[in-house]
C-alpha positions as CSV (number, residue, x, y, z in Angstrom):
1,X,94.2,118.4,103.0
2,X,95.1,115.4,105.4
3,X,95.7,111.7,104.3
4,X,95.1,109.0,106.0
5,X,98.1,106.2,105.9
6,X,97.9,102.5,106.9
7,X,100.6,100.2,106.8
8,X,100.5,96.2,105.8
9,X,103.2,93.7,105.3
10,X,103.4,90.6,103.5
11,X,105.5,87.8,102.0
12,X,105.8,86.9,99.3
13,X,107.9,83.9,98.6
14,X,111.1,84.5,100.4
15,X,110.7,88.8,100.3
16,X,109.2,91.0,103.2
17,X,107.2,93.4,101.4
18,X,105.4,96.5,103.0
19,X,102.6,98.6,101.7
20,X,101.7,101.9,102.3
21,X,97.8,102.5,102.0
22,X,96.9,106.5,101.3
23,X,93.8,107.2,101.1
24,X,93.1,103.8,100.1
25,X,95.6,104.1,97.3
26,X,98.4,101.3,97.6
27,X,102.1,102.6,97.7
28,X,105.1,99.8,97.9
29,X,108.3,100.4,99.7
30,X,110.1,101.0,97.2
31,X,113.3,98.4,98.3
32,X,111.5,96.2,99.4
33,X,109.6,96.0,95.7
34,X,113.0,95.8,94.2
35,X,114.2,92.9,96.6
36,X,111.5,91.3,95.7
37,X,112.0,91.6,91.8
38,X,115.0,90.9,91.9
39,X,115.9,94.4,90.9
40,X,119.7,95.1,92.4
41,X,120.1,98.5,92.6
42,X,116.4,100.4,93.9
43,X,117.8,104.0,93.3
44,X,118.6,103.2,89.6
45,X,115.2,101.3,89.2
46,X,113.5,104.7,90.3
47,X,115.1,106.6,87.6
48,X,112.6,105.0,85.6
49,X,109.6,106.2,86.7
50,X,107.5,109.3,86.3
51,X,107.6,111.5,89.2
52,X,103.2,111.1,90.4
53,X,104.5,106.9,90.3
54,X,107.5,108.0,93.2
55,X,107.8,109.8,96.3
56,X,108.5,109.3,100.0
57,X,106.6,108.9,103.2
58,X,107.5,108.8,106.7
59,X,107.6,105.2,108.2
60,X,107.5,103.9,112.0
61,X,110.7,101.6,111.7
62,X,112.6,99.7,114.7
63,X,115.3,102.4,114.1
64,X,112.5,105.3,114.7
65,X,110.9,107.3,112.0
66,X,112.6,107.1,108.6
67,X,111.7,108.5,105.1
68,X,111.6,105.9,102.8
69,X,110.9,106.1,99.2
70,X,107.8,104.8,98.1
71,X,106.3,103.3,94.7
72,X,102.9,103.7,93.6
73,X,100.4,100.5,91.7
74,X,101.2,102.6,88.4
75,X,105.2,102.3,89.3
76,X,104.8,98.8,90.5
77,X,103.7,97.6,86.6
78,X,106.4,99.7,85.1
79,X,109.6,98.4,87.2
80,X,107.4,94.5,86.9
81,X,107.5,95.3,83.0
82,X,111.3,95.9,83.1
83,X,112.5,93.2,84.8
84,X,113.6,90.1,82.7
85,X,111.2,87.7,81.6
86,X,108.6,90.0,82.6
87,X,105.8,88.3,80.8
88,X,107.1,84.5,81.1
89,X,104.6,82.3,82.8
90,X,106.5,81.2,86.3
91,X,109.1,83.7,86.3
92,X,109.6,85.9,89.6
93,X,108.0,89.0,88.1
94,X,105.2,87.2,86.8
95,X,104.4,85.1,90.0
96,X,105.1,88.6,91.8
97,X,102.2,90.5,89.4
98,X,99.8,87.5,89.8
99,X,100.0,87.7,93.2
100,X,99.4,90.9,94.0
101,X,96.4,91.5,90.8
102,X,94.3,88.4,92.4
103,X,95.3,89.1,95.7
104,X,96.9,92.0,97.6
105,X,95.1,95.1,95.9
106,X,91.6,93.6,95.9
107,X,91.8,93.3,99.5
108,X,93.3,96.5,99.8
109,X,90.4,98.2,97.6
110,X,87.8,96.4,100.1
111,X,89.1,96.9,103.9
112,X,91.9,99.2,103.3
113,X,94.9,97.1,103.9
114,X,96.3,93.7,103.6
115,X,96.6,91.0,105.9
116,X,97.6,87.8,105.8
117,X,95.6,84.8,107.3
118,X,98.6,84.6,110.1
119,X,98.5,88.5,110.5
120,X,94.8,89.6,111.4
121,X,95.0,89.3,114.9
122,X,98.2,90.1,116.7
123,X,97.6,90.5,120.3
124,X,99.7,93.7,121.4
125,X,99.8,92.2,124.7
126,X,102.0,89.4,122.7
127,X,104.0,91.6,121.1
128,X,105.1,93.6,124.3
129,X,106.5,90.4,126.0
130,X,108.0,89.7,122.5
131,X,109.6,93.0,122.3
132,X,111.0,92.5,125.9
133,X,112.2,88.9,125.2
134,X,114.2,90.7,122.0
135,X,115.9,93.6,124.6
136,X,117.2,90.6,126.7
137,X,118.4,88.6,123.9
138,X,119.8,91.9,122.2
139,X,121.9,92.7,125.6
140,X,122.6,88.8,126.2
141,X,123.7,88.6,122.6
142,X,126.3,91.9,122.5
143,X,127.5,89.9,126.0
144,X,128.3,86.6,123.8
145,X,129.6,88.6,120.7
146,X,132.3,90.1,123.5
147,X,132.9,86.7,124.7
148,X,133.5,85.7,120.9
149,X,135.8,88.2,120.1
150,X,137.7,87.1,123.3
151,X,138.5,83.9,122.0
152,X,139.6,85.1,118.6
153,X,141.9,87.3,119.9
154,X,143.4,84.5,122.2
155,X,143.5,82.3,119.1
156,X,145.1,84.4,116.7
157,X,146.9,86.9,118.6
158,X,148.0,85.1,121.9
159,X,148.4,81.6,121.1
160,X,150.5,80.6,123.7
161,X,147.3,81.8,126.4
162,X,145.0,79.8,124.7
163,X,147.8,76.9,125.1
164,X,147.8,77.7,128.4
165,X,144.2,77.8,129.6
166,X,144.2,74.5,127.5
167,X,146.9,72.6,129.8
168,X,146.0,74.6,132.9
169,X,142.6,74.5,132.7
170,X,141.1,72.7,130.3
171,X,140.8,73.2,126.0
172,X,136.5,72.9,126.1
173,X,136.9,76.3,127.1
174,X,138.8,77.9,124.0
175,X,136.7,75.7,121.7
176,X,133.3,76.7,123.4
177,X,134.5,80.2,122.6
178,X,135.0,79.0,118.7
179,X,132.2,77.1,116.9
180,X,129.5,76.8,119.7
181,X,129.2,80.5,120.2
182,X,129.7,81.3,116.1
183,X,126.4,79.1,116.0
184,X,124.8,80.4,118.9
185,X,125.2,84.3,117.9
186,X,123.9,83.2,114.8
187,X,121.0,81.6,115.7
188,X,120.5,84.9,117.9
189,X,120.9,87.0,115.0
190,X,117.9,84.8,112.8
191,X,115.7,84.8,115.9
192,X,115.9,88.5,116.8
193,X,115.5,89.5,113.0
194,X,111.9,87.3,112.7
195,X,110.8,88.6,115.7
196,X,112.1,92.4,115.2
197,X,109.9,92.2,111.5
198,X,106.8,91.5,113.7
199,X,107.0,93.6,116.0
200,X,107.9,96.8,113.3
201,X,104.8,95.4,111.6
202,X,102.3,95.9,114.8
203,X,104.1,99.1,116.4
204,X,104.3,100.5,112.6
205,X,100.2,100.3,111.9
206,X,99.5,101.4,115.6
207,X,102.4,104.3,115.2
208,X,100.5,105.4,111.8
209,X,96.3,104.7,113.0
210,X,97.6,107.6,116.0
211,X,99.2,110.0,113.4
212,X,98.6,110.0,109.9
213,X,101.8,110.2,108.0
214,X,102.2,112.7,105.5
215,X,103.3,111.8,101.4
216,X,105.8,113.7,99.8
217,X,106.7,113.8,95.8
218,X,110.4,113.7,95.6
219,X,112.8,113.8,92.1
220,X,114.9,111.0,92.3
């Protein structure tokens, strides 16, 4: 019998969180779940649960199609009710079961997935020119990381070159090659992580409307 699969995101708080709809039946990734609980070790978590509140599904991802374990509404409550302070008014797991009671799985139950207000209509013609901005930035990145590495060796390992190219040709060079590009490769790294989330989100959902995904049981 086939099953059909939609994919939704959300965040909640500081945690990306994605949600498998079968059959209009909410599954959770299950580390993102943990990530957001707080819950260190997701493999150990699992161990906790009864094999229908587990599996894993096939997911579009920016590293192709992956099998990722999944976590089921049942599963959700049980790893919530583990976690410390489970039932204390403002704690993380609290706020986290709140949240998703009054808000995720109703909306789920009505339209089949869950969107936020900022999510409902992504222009794919926007995300295409995103995605090419990110394979320029990617390349121009691995260019600057080279150039990085260039100056750390000079630094470290050859000294008296970096001395030299200071008195010869100037020392803005060697230092441009220090802190300016450590904080321009990071500000690269944030930028192409937010925009690689968004992009997974929209190519995921369209990857999974095309081809229903199938669900797999699994013993963990």
């Amino acid at each position: 019998m086939s099953q059909s699969t939609q994919l939704s995101a959300f965040n909640f708080e500081n945690a990306a969180i994605r949600v498998i709809t079968i059959n209009n039946e909410p599954w959770f990734i299950a580390k993102d779940l943990c990530e957001a609980l707080n819950l260190s070790n997701s493999r150990m978590a699992l161990l906790a649960l009864d094999d229908d509140e587990k599996g894993v599904s096939s997911t579009y991802t920016l590293g192709g199609e992956q099998e990722l374990a999944i976590v089921s509404e049942s599963g959700m409550y049980t790893l919530i009710l583990r976690c410390r302070d489970a039932v204390k008014k403002g704690s993380v797991p609290h706020r986290f079961r709140k949240w998703v009671t009054a808000e995720v799985l109703p909306q789920i139950r009505k339209t089949g997935q869950y969107l936020q207000n900022n999510q409902r209509n992504l222009p794919l013609a926007d995300v295409e020119q995103d995605e090419e901005a990110l394979h320029i930035i990617v390349n121009l990145f691995h260019s600057l990381n080279g150039a990085y590495d260039m100056g750390e060796k000079l630094r470290t390992k050859a000294p008296h070159l970096a001395r030299q190219i200071d008195n010869e040709i100037g020392g803005h060079y060697i230092y441009n090659l220090h802190m300016p590009t450590k904080q321009a490769l990071e500000k690269a790294r944030k930028f192409v992580h937010a925009k690689s989330e968004r992009i997974m989100f929209v190519k995921g959902m369209l990857s999974l409307l095309e081809e229903p995904k199938r669900l797999v049981h699994t013993n963990f």
